[in-house]
Each structure stands twice: as C-alpha cells, then as structure tokens.
N, C-alpha and C positions, 0 to 999 in steps of 0.2 A: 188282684193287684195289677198295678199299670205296668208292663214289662215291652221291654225298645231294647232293640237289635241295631248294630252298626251295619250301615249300609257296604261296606266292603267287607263285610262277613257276617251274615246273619246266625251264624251258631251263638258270634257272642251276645248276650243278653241281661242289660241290668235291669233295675228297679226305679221309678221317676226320679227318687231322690239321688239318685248316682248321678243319673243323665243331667238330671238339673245342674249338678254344681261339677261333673267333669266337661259337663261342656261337649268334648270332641272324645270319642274311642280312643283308645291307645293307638290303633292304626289311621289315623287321619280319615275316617269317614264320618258321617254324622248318624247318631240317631233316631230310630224310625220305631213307632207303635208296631209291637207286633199284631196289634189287630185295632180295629176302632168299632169302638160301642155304638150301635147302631139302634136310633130310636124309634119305637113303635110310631104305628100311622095316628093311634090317638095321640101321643106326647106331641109329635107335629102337628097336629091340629091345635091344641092347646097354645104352644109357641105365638099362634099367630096374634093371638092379645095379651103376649106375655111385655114388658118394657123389656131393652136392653140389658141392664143389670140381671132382670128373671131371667133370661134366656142365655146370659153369660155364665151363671148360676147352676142351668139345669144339663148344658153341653159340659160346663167343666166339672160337675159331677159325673158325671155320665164317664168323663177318664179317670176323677181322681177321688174316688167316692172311700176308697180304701187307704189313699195317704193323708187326707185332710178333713177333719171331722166334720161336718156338714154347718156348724153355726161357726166355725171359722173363717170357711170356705166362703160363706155367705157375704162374711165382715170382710174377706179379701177381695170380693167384688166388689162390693157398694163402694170402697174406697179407691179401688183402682179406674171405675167406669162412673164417674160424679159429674157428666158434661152429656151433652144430648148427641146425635148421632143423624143429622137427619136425611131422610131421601127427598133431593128435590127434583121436581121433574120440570124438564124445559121444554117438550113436546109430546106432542101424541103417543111417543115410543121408546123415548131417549129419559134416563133419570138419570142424575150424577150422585152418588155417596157420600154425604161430607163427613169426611174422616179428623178433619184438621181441628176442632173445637174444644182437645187439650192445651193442658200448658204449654207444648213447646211447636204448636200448630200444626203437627204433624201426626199421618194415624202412627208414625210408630209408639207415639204416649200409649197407646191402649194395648201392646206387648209388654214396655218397658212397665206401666205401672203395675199391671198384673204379677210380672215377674221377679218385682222388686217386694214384691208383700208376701208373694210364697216362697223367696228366699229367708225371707226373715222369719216366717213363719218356721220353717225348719230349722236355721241357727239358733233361733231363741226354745228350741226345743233340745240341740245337741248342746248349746251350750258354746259354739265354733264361731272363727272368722274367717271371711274370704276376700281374697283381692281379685276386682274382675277388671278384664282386658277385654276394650271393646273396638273395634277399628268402623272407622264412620264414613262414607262417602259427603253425607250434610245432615238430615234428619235424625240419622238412628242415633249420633251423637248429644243430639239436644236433648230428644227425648229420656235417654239412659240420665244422664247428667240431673235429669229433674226429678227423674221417678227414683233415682237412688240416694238423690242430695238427701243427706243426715238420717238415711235407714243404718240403725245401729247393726255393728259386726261388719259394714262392708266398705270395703274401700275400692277405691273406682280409676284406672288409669283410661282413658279417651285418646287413642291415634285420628288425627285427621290430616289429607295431605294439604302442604303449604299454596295458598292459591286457588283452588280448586272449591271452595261452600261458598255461601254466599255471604254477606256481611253480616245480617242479624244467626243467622243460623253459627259462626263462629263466636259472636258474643254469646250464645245460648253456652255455647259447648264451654267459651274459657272463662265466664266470669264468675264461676262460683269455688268457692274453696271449701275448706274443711275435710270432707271424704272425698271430693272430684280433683282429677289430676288430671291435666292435659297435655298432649307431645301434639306438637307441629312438625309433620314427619316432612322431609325432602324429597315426594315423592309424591306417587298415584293412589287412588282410594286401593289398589290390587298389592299394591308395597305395605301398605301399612297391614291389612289384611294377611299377607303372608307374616308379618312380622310377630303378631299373633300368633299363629296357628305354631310357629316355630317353639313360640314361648310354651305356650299347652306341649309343647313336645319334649322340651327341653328338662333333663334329668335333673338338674340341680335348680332348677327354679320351681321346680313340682315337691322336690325334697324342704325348698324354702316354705312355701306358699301352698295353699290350697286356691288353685286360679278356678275361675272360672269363666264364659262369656254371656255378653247380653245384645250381640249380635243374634240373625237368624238362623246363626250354625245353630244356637240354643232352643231344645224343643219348646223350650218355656214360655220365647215369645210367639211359635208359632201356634198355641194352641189357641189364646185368647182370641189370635188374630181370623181363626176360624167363627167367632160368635158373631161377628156383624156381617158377615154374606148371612148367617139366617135370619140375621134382623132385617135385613133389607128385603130378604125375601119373603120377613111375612108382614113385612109394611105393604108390599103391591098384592098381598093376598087382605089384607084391611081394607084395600080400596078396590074390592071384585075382581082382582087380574089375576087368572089361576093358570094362565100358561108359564110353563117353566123361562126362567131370565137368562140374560144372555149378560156373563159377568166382565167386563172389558178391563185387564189390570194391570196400570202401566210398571212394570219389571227392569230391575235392574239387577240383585241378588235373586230373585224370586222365592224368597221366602213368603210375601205375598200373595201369589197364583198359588203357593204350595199349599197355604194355609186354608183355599178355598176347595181344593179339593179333598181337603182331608173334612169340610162341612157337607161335601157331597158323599162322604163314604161313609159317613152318620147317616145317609138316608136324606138330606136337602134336594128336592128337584130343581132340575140346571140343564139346559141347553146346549151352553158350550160356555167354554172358558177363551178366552183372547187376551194373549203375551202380547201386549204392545209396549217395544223396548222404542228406543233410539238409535242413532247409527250404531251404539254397542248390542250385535243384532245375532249374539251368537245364538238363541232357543230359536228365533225363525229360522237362521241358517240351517238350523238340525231339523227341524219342523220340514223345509223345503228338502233338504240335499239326506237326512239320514245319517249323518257326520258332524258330531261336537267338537270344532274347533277353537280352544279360550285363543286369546290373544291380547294383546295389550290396549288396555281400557283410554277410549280415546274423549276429551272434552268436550260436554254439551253444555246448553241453558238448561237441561233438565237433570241437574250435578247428581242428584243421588241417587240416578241411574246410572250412571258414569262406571259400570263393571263389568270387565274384560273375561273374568272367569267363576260366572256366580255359583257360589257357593252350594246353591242349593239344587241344584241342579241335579246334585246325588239324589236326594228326595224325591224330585220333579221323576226321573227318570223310573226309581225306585216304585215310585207308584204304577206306572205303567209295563212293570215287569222287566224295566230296561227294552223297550218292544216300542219303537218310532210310529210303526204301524197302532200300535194301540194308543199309544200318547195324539196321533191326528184326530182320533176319532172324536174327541173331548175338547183338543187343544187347538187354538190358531194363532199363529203368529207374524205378526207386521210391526216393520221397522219405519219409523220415520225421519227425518232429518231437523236440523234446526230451523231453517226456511219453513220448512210445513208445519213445525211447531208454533211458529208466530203468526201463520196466518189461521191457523186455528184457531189461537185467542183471539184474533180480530174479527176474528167471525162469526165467534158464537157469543162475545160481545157487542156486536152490531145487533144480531139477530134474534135474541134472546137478553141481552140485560143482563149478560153471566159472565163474571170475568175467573178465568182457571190459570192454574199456576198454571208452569210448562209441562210439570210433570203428567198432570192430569188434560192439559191439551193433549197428550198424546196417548193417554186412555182412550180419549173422543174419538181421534184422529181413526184407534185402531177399531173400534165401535163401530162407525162411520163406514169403513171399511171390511168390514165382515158383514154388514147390511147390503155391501152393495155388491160384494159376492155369495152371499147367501140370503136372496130377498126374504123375510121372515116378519110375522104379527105377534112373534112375541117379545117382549118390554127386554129391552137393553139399557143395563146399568154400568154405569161407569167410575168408575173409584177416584172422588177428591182427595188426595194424600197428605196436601199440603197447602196453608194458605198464602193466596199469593201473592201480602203485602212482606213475603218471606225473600223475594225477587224483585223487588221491587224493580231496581235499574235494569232488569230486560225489557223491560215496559216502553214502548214510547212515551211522551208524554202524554199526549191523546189519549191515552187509555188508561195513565194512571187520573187525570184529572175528569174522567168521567163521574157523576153524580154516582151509580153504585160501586165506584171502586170500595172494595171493603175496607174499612179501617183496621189496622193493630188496635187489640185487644191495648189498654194503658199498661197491666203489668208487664206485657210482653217490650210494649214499648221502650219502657223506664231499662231495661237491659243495656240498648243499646249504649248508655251513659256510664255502664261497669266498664273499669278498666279489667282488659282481659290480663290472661293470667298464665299464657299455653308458653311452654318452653320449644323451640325450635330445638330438632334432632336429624342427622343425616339417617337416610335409609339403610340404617345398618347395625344388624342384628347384634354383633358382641359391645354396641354403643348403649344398644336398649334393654337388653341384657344385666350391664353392668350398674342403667340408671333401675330397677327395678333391684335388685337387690342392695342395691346403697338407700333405699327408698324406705326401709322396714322400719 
C-alpha cells in the first residue's frame, strides 16, 4: 500500500486516500511517497512503444496498484489522457513537449483530469462529498474548473488574484457554474494561496467541510504529471536517440520540476533538470547562494509563474535530503526577465516557424542556457505548458498575424462569449471564511 509522510515530519504517515482528499498534514507541510516504485530495465524497455495512456497506466499502477483495482484504474486513464501529447523537434538537439492540447490548453488538464476521476472514484466508493479550495496563479485554475465541471460529490471554490491572468484564461476559470465557484481575490497569486492553506487549517471550516485541494500541494496532481517526462523520453528513444535528455521546466510553484523528478526515482534516465523561472527567481537564488529566500511574487507576461514563495519547494528540497550540494548535482537554475522573454519568441519564431507562449519561451531561454554552459550531444526538451493563443495581447502584431500563428481550438474559443461569473473579495481571511460557510 501507497504510504506519504509530511515533509515537516516524516514519523507522520498516511494512506493515498488520506493525502488525496486532506490535501496538506495537519502541520502545514506537504506530502511525500515514503518510497517510489522503481521499475525494472525490461518494463523500461517495453515503455518505449507503449502510447501515453499505456504508460500513464503502467507508472500509476506501479504507485497505486493496491488502492485502485486495475480495470478502473485503467478506465481513469483513458478518460483523463483522450488528447495526444506530442514532441516536436525544432533542431538537431532542441525538442519542445506540447503539453497544452487539453481542454483548457494548459498541461495542468493532465493533473487536474486524472485527479478529478480518482477522486470520484473514491467518493463514489465511501459514499462522501468534498469542497475543494484551489488558489490559481492562470492555468491551474482553468484547468481544475474543467476537469472537475459536474464530477458528482464535488464542489469547487477557485481564488484567482484581480488583474493578474490573462483574458481567456479568466473566462475559463469564471464561466462555468453549477459545481465551479469563483473569488476574485484583491491581491497576489501568494494572497490567495495563503488564504487556502489557512482554510485547510482552519478548526471550524474542517468541522464544516471535508476540504480538500487541486493545487500542486496535492500529491494527486503531481503523480500523473510524472507520465509524460517518460513519454517524451521514450519518444526520442523511438527515434534512435539513447543518450539520456536534458529536461528544461519553466517553474513557478514547481510542482512540475518535482513531478519530473519523482519520473527519475522510478528509474527514467535524465541528465539534468533546468528550473527556468522568471524574475520570480527564488530556486536559482538557492541553487546559486545556498539560502531559500520567498518573497513577494512580482508581475510578469509569464502570469502563472508569477510565485514568490512556491509551495513546492518542500518537495523539491525534500528529494534532495534538504542538501543544496545534492539538489546541484541534478538541478539548474536560470532566471529570466520579460525583455529576454520576448525576444525569445521572436526568435525561435523567426528561426524555426515556432511560436511559444511566454511561459515556455523561458523553458528555451533556460535550455539555451544550460547548453551554453554545459556544451552537451545529448537532446534537450523543453516543456510547452501552455498555448499561446492564451496571451494573445503580449504578441506584437507581427507575430500574431503570422501564417503559423496557432489558432484557438473553436470550443475554447466560444468561452470567450460566457458571461463570467467570479465574485470579487478583499484579501481577507474572516471575509473568505465567512463567504465559505454561508456557501453550504
């Protein structure tokens, strides 16, 4: 059985389904596998001409072979992973991941919809309902809002702060009703996030409610988010390239770098991993100096990086024994600004016939930059997260009116014409508090 330890005190130790639906330890850390199921060199070999869905199948069996009968388990992939996933390569050495080819074009669909189907798979077994609290910088909010719209037993409150996502990424998050609720907080993507975590804390709204989150405090999204680093890696093993990759993953909470190393502690061969944040640069800071200092998350074009004190970081750190010395060995990290972000677009859009949101220019950027201090022959990938007719207006026009600008999918489109639905709140915990149990 799958058993996870809170990273601020490893004695304590539940069961998946605990960690699934509490979310955070009673002590405010997050949980962590007390060990990860490591698969033999045939299973890896096998992988390499397995689909997505297979290989989603055969990792999260590998964790949860004992909470989730195996033809379920099965039935909770195929429906969470129904979109392709592809690697495309732009030169001789450089492949980008397109993550974005869910509903809400964002790779967080492919945590949220896994997560939302092994919740329900458990509810509809106890018989229980749950209200989840999720705090959104731009994507993780779209994504939850779609993978949970009218999963029965759950109900869904959404904080996003006012100003701060982009325009279609705010109709994703306010135009649906029924089980989705939305707060337009007066504040920072780090405000709304605290306002959360208080809530999980909070005695009498745990006495109300059984909360839970679908953020990446929650192991739930982070596990799924493990299967497509081995898809990618044995897409370039498809095509005769068996030097281990070099995985470049633009970070903001870093629930995503976390979830790729926890594909290497299965046994995935990998080179290095590269944190490329934005000016919000505190893992290079500590990468460089030794010393994690959060601080207050400051505004980019690449919004749902936009975090001052990422969450995950317990995790991150966790994996490497709390040891900076051991986390270099693996990890690199570069920060870049919004200047270098745009000419990134305009570059590998000139150059290549690729247009990347911003998030994912600054994957390149930090790809780019690990190659050019660590000259290397083996294939560096780099993580599309988001697509980036999602940002549209950071575009000049030149670039949006180029012949391969990608088009919006139509149903994505048609959102844009929902009237939203988000109720504005100030940053303030006995406001959110009191709208949450008037809410029942």
């Amino acid at each position: 059985m799958m058993k996870l330890y809170s990273t601020k005190n490893p004695k304590y130790i539940v069961d998946f389904e605990t960690a699934l639906f509490q979310s955070l330890p009673p002590d405010n850390g997050l949980y962590m596998p007390c060990a990860f199921p490591v698969l033999s060199r045939q299973e890896w070999q096998e992988l390499i001409t397995c689909s997505f869905p297979e290989i989603a199948f055969r990792m999260a069996h590998a964790f949860l072979h004992e909470e989730v009968e195996s033809q379920h388990l099965r039935k909770i992939v195929e429906e969470a992973f129904c979109f392709p996933i592809p690697l495309v390569q732009l030169d001789e050495q450089r492949f980008v991941l397109e993550l974005f080819h869910g509903p809400s074009l964002a790779f967080k669909d492919i945590g949220a919809r896994f997560m939302s189907r092994l919740m329900a798979y458990f509810l509809e077994k106890r018989q229980r309902e749950i209200h989840i609290l999720v705090a959104t910088s731009g994507d993780t909010g779209g994504a939850v809002a779609l993978g949970f719209h009218r999963v029965p037993g759950i109900k869904v409150t959404i904080l996003f702060p006012s100003g701060k996502v982009s325009a279609l990424q705010e109709k994703q998050l306010t135009t649906l009703n029924e089980n989705i609720h939305t707060l337009e907080i007066e504040g920072s993507f780090d405000d709304c996030q605290h306002l959360v975590k208080q809530a999980f804390l909070d005695q009498e709204l745990n006495q109300r409610f059984i909360l839970a989150s679908a953020n990446s405090i929650n192991i739930a999204r982070l596990i799924p988010q493990s299967f497509y680093y081995v898809y990618a890696w044995a897409q370039l093993r498809r095509q005769g390239i068996e030097e281990p990759p070099i995985f470049s993953v633009p970070s903001g909470n870093f629930g995503n770098l976390t979830a790729g190393i926890f594909a290497q502690r299965m046994g995935m061969p990998v080179q290095a991993f590269v944190a490329s944040t934005n000016v919000n640069d505190e893992v290079p800071c500590y990468l460089r100096t030794g010393h994690f200092q959060p601080r207050p998350s400051i505004p980019t074009l690449s919004n749902a990086m936009d975090v001052g004190n990422p969450s995950n970081f317990q995790r991150l750190s966790a994996l490497f024994g709390h040891d900076v010395q051991q986390m270099r060995r693996w990890v690199y990290g570069y920060a870049f600004d919004d200047r270098q972000t745009l000419a990134e677009i305009r570059r590998v859009a000139e150059t290549e016939q690729y247009v990347l949101c911003p998030h994912t220019a600054v994957a390149s950027l930090g790809l780019r930059a690990y190659f050019h201090e660590h000259p290397s022959t083996s294939p560096g990938i780099f993580l599309a997260t988001a697509h980036p007719g999602k940002f549209a207006t950071v575009y000049p026009e030149d670039i949006r009116s180029l012949p391969y600008w990608p088009a919006i999918p139509d149903a994505v489109s048609q959102i844009v014409q929902q009237p939203s639905r988000a109720i504005r709140m100030k940053n303030d915990f006995a406001i959110f508090k009191s709208y949450l149990l008037q809410s029942t």
